[in-house]
N, C-alpha and C positions, 0 to 999 in steps of 0.2 A: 504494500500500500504506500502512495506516495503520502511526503508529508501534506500535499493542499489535501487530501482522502480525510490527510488523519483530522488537520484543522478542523476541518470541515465536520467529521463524526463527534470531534469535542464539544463544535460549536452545537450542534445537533442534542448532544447530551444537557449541555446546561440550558439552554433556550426551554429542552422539556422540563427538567424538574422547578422545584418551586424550593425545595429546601437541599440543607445537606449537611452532612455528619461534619461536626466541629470535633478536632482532635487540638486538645492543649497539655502542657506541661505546666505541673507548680513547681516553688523554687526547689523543693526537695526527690525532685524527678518523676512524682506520680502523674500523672496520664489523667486525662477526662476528658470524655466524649460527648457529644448533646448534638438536639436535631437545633437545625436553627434555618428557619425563612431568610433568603437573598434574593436583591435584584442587582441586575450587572450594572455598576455607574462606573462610569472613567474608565473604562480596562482594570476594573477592580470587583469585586464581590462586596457589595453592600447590607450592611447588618444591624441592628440597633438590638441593645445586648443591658442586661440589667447588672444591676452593681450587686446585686443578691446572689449571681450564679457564681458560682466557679471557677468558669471558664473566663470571664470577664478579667479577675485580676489577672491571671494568665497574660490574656492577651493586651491588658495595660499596661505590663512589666515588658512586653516584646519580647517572650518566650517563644519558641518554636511550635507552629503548630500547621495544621494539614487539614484539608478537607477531603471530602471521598462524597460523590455525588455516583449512584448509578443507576439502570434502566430501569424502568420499571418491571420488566420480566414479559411483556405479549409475547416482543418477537421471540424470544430466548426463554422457556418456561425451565431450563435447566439453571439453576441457582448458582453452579462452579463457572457457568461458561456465561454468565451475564456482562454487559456490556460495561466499566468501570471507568473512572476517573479518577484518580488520586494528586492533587497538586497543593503542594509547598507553598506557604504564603507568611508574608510577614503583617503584620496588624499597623496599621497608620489610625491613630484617634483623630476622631475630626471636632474641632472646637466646637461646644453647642452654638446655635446660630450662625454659621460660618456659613459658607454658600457649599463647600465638599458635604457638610450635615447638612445641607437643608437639599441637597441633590439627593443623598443615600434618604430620606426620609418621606421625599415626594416618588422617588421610584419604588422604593418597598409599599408606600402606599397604595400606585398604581397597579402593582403586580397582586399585593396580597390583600389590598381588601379593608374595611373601617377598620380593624382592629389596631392596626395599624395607625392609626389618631389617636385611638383613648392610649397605648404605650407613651406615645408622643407625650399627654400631660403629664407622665411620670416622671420627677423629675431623677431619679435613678436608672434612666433607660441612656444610653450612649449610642451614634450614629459611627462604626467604625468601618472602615475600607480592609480587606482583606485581599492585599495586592501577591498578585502569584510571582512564584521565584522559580520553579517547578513543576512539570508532572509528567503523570505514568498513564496513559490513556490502555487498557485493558479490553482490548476486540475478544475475546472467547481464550480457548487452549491457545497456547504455546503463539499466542501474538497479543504481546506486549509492545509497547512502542512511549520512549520517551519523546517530552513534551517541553520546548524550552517556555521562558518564561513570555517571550513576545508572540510565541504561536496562541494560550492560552490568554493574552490580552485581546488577542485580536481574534478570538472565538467570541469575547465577553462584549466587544464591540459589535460583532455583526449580529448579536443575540439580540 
């Protein structure tokens, strides 16, 4: 598969889902995972994240963390050979009221719907960009195919 195939099957990927597995580290190396609604802003993954979860200081501290988005299972009902995405990001906070937060907060709205307001008057909810560094695009067995950081921007753009 060429890389436009693979772009293109990235772009395909995240355009369908709505959410995707947050993977973070705390400072003592423990791991946490959680679902978390995104819309793509800037060549970025956009997310608004409470100061309650876990994963939040995590990703305020600029600890290492990963998402994993994948198929929903029609085309592929076998579970080993589903369609995956796995890409490396680094967490950029966007000032409340800044035009980057008021971008991540107007497309999560568009995407996901009123609830998305009422978070909004929270005021422990944060607007962060989750800008890709990496990833591993997963087509079924024994095809894998790395993913630079500009191919995965530019799936977020055409999305």
């Amino acid at each position: 598969m060429n890389s436009g195939d693979l772009r293109q099957e990235a772009g395909r990927l995240i355009s369908m889902q709505r959410w995707l597995a947050l993977g973070t580290v705390d400072q003592s190396g423990m791991p946490s995972v959680s679902y978390v609604p995104f819309a793509a802003v800037d060549g970025a993954f956009g997310i608004v994240v409470s100061r309650l979860a876990a994963h939040t200081a995590n990703l305020l501290a600029r600890r290492p963390a990963a998402l994993l988005l994948v198929d929903d299972g029609a085309a592929q009902p076998d579970a080993y050979a589903r369609i995956r995405l796995t890409i490396g990001v680094t967490a950029e906070t966007n000032a409340p009221g800044s035009a980057r937060a008021e971008a991540v907060w107007s497309a999560l709205e568009a995407r996901q719907g009123a609830t998305v307001r009422a978070l909004r008057a929270l005021p422990d909810f944060h607007a962060i960009s989750l800008e890709p560094v990496s990833g591993r695009l997963i087509l079924g067995f024994a095809s894998a195919h790395d993913l630079a950081a500009d191919a995965i921007v530019e799936s977020l753009r055409a999305g």
